[in-house]
C-alpha positions as YAML, in Angstrom:
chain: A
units: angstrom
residues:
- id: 1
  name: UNK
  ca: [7.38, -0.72, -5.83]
- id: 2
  name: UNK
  ca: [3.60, -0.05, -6.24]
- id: 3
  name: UNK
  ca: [2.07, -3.31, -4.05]
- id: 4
  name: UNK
  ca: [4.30, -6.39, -3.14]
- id: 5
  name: UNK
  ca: [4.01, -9.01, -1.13]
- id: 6
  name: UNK
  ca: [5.95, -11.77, 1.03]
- id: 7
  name: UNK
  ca: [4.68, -15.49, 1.33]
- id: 8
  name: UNK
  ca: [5.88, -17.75, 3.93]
- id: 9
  name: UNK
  ca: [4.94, -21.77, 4.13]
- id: 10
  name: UNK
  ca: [2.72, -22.41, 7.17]
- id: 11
  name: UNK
  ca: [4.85, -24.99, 8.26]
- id: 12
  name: UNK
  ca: [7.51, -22.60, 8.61]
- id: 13
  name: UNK
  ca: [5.13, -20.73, 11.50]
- id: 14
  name: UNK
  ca: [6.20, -22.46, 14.42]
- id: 15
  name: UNK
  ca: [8.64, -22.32, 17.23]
- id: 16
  name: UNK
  ca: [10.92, -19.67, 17.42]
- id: 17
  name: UNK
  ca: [10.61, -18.16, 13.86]
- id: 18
  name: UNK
  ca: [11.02, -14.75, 13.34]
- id: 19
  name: UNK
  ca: [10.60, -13.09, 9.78]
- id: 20
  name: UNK
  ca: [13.26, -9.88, 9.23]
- id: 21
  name: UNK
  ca: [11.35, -7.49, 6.23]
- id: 22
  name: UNK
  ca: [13.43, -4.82, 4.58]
- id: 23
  name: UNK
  ca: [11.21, -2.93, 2.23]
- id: 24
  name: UNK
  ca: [13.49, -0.86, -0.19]
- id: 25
  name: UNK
  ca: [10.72, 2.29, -1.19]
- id: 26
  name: UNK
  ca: [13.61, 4.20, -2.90]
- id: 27
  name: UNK
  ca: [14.24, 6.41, 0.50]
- id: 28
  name: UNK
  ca: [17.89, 5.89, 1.21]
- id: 29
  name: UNK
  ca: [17.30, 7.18, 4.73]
- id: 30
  name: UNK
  ca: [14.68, 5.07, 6.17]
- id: 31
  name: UNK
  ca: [15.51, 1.34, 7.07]
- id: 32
  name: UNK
  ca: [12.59, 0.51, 6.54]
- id: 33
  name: UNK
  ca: [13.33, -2.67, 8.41]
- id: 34
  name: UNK
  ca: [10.22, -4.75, 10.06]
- id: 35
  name: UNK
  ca: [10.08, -8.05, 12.37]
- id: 36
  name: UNK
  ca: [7.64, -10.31, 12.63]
- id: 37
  name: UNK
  ca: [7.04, -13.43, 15.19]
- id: 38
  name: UNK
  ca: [5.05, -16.16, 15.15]
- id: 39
  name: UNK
  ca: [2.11, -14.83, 16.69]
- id: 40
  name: UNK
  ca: [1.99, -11.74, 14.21]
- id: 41
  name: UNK
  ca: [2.26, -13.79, 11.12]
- id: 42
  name: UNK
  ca: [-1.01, -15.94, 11.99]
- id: 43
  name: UNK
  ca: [-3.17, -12.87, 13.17]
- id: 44
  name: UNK
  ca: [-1.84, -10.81, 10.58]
- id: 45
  name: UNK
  ca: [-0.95, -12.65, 7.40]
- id: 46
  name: UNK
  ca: [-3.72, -14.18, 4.94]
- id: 47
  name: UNK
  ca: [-3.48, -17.97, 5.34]
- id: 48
  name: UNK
  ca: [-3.55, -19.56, 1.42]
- id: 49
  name: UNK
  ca: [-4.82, -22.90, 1.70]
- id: 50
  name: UNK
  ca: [-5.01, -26.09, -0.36]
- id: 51
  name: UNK
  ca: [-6.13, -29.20, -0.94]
- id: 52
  name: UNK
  ca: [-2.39, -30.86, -0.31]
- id: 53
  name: UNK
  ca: [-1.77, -28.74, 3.51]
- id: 54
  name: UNK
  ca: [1.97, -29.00, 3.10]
- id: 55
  name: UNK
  ca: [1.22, -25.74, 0.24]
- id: 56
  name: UNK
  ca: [-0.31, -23.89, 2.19]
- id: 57
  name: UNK
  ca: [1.25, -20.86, 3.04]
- id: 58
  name: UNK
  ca: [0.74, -17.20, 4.52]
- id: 59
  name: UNK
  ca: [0.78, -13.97, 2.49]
- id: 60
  name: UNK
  ca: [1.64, -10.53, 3.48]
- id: 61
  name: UNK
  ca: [0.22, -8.00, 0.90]
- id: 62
  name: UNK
  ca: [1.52, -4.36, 1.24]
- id: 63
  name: UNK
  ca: [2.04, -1.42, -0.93]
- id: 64
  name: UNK
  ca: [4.33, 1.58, -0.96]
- id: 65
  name: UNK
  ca: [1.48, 4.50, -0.09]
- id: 66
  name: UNK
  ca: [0.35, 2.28, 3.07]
- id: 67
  name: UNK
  ca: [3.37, 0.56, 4.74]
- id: 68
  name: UNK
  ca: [4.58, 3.92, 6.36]
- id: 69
  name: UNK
  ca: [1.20, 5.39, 7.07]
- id: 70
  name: UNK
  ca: [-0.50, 5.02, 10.30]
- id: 71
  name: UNK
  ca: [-3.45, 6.37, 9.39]
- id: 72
  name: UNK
  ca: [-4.12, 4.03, 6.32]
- id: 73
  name: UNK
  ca: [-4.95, 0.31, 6.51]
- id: 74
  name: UNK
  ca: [-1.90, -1.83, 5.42]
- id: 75
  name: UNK
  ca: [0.78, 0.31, 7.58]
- id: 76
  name: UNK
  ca: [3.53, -1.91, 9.20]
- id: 77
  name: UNK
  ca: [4.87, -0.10, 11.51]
- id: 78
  name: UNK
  ca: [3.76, -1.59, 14.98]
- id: 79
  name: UNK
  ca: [6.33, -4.21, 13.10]
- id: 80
  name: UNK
  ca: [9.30, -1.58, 12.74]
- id: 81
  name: UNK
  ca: [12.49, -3.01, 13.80]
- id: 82
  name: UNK
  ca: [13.06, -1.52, 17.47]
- id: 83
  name: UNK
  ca: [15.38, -2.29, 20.36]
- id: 84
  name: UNK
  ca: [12.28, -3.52, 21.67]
- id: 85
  name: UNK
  ca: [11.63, -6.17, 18.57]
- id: 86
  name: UNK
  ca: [15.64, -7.35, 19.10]
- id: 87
  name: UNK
  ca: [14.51, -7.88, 22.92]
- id: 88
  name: UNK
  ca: [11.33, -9.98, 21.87]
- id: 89
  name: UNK
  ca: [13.95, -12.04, 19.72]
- id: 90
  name: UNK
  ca: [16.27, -12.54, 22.93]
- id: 91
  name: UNK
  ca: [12.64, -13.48, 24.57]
- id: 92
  name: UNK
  ca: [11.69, -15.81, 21.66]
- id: 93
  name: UNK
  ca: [15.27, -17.58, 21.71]
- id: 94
  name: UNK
  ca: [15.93, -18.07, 25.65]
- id: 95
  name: UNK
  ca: [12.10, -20.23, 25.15]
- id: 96
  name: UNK
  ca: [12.69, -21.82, 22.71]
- id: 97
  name: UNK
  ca: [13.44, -25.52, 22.97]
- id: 98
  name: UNK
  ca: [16.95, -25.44, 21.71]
- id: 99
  name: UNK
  ca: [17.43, -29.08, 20.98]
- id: 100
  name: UNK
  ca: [13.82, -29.27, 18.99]
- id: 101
  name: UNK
  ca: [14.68, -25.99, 16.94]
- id: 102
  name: UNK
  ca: [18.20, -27.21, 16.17]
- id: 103
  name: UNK
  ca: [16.43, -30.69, 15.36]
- id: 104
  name: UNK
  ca: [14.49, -29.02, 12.66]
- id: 105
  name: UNK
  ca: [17.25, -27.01, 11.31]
- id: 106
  name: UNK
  ca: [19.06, -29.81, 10.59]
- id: 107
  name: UNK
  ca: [16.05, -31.51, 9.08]
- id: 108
  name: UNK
  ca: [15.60, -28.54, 6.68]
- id: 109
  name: UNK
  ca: [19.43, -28.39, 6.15]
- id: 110
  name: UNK
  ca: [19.51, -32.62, 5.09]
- id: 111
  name: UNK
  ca: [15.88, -31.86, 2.88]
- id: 112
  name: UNK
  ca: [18.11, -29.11, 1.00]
- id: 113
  name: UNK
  ca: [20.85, -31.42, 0.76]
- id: 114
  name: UNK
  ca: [18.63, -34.33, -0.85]
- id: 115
  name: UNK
  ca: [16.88, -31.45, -2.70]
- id: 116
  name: UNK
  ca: [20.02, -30.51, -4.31]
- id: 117
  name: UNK
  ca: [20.97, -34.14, -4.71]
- id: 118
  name: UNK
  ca: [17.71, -35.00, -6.98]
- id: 119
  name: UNK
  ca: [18.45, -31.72, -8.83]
- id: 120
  name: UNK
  ca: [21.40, -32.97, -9.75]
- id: 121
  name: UNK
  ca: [20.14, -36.11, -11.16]
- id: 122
  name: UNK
  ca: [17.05, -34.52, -12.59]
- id: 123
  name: UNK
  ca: [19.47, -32.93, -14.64]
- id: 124
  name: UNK
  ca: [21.76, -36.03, -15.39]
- id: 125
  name: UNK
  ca: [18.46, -37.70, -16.77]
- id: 126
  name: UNK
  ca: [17.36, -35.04, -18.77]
- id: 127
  name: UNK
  ca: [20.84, -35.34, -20.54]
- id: 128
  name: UNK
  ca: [20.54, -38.74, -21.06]
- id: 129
  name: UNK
  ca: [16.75, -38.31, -22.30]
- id: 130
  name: UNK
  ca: [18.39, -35.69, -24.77]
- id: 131
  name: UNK
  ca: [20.72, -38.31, -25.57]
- id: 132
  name: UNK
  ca: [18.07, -40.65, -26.51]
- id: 133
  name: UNK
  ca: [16.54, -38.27, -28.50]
- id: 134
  name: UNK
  ca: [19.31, -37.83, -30.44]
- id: 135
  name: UNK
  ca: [20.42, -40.96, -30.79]
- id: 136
  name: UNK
  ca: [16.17, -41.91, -32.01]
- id: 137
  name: UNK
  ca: [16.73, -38.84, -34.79]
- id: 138
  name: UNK
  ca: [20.30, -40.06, -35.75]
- id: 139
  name: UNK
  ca: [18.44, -43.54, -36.12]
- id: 140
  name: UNK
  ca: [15.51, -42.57, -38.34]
- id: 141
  name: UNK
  ca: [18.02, -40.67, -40.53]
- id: 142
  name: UNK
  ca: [20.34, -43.89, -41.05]
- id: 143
  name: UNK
  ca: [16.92, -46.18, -41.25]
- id: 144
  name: UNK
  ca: [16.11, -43.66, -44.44]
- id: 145
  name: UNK
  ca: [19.48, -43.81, -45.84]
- id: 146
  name: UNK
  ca: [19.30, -47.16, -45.61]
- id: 147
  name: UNK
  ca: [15.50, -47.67, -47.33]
- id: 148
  name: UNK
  ca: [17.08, -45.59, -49.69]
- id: 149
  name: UNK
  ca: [19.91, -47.66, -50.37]
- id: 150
  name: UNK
  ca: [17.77, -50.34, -50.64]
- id: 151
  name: UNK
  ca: [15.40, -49.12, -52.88]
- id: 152
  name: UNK
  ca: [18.82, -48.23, -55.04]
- id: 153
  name: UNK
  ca: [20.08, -51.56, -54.90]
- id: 154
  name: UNK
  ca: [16.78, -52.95, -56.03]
- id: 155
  name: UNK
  ca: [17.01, -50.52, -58.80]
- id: 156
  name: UNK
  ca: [20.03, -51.71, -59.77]
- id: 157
  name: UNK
  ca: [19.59, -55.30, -59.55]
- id: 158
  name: UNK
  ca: [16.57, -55.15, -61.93]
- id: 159
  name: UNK
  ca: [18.38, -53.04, -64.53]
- id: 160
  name: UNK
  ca: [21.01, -55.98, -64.27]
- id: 161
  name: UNK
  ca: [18.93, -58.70, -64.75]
- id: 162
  name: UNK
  ca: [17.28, -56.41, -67.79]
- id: 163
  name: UNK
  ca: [20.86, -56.60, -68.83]
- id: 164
  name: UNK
  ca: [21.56, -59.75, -68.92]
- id: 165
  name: UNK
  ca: [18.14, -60.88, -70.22]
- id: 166
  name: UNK
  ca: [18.92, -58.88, -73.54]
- id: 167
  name: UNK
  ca: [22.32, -60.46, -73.97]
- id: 168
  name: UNK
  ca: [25.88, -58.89, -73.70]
- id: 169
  name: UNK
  ca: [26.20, -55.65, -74.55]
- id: 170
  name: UNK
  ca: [29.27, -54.62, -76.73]
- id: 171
  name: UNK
  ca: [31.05, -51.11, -77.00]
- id: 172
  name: UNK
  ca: [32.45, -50.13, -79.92]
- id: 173
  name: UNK
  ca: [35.42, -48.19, -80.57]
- id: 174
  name: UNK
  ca: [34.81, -45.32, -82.61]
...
């Protein structure tokens, strides 16, 4: 892990959010475990923004040599995960408005379930649009046999009527 980064939709940034980080840099020893509230993500984080607002998003850019470092721009570590960060989280929860944060989880928990929902019949549709397809190749190939067969048929008709215009033909026995 050279440089990395996390990105978080804006309208995730609100109430009692709190991001969790785990940074694997190879060091079995450190956690390397850092927590970040609301607050920290908007004075922190680069805010991406777009034309359509519902993209934007914000970006935490890091890299291996600075996230441990004090001395170098980029370190994390007034984020570590502390007993003090799990006692800002107790803070951040006995504020919150229960009912409104419960409210949105169930929002984002129906959105996922419609999200799934139109997954599954994006991918009923594009079966049937295969379908089609096949059936529209399947098509063309019987609409050649067929001009084919036709073309055949005229070919023998005309030799038939060629036939009979020069009178019976007879076979001999030798």
């Amino acid at each position: 892990m050279s440089k990395s980064h996390v990105e978080v939709p804006k309208s995730y940034i609100q109430g009692a959010f709190v991001l969790i980080l785990f940074i694997n840099d190879g060091n079995e020893r450190d956690t390397n475990l850092f927590c970040f509230f609301q607050n920290d993500i908007e004075k922190r984080w680069k805010l991406k923004t777009f034309r359509n607002s519902a993209k934007d998003f914000y970006r935490l850019s890091f890299s291996k040599v600075t996230f441990k470092d004090v001395k170098r721009k980029g370190n994390l570590m007034e984020y570590y995960f502390t007993n003090h960060k799990i006692e800002e989280i107790k803070n951040v929860i006995r504020q919150s408005d229960i009912n409104k944060e419960f409210m949105k989880m169930f929002a984002l928990l129906k959105n996922q379930d419609d999200l799934i929902k139109l997954q599954k019949e994006k991918h009923k549709l594009e079966g049937i649009i295969k379908e089609i397809k096949r059936t529209e190749e399947i098509k063309n190939i019987l609409e050649e046999k067929i001009k084919l067969m036709e073309e055949y048929y005229e070919h023998l008709e005309s030799q038939f009527k060629a036939d009979k215009s020069t009178g019976p033909v007879h076979n001999t026995l030798i």
